[in-house]
Every structure is written in structure tokens, then in C-alpha cells.
N, C-alpha and C positions, 0 to 999 in steps of 0.2 A: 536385498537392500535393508528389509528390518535387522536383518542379525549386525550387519555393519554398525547400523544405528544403536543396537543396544549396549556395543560391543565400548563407542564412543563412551555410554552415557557410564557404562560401568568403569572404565579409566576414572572418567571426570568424579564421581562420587567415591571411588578409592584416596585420587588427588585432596580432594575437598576433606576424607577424614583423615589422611595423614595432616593434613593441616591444621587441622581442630586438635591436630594429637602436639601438634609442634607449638602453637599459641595456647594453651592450656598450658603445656609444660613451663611456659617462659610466662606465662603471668602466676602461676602456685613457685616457681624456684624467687627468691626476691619479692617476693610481694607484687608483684608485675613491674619489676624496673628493666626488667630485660627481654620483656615482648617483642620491642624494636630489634633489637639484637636476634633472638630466633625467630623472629618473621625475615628478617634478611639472610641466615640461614637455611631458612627453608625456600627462599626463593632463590638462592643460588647453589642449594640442588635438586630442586626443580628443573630449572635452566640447566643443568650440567645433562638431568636423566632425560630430557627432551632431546637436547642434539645428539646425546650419546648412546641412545639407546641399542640402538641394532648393533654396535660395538659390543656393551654390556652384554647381550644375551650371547650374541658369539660367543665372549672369554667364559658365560658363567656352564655354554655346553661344551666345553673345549675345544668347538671346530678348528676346522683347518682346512684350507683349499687343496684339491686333490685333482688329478689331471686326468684327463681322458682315457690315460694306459693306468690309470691308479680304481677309477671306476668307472667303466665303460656302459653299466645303466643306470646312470647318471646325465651321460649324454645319450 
């Protein structure tokens, strides 16, 4: 149960400095007139890497589904 938990807190403080990385950059580009603007990009792909995620890792190991006669210790 700890490692689950740590496992949480370590996403959540990755998320947290990508965000510091994406609000920084939108307040030094402009003087900060575009905060608003990359905080709403950052939060819609956030949104995109949340529901897509187990998608995203799929394409980025190149699986592919394989069938019983393709790996049989597998099943």
C-alpha cells in the first residue's frame, strides 16, 4: 500500500512541476500577458494525458495484440 502511495505522490509532484514549468514560461514570454493562455494549455493536456494515457504508453512501446497461437506463455 506504501509504494502505491508513493507512487501517487510522485505523478502528482512531477504534474505540479511541469506546471510551474508551463506558468513560468507564459508569464517571462510577454510580460505575463499569456499566463491565461498557457495555463489553459496546460490544462488541456493534462486532460488529454489523463484519459489517454494507457493509450499513449501502448504507441510509445509499440505493442500490439497477439493471440494465443502467436504466444502461448502469455496465456
Amino acid at each position: 500500500m506504501g509504494r502505491r502511495h508513493l507512487n501517487g505522490l510522485k505523478t502528482a509532484a512531477l504534474f505540479a512541476s511541469l506546471w510551474v514549468v508551463v506558468l513560468v514560461a507564459g508569464s517571462v514570454i510577454g510580460s505575463g500577458r499569456y499566463v491565461l493562455w498557457f495555463g489553459l494549455a496546460g490544462l488541456a493536456m493534462s486532460a488529454y494525458g489523463y484519459w489517454n494515457s494507457a493509450s499513449i504508453a501502448i504507441r510509445a512501446m509499440h505493442a500490439y495484440p497477439v493471440s494465443e497461437l502467436e504466444a502461448p506463455a502469455m496465456y
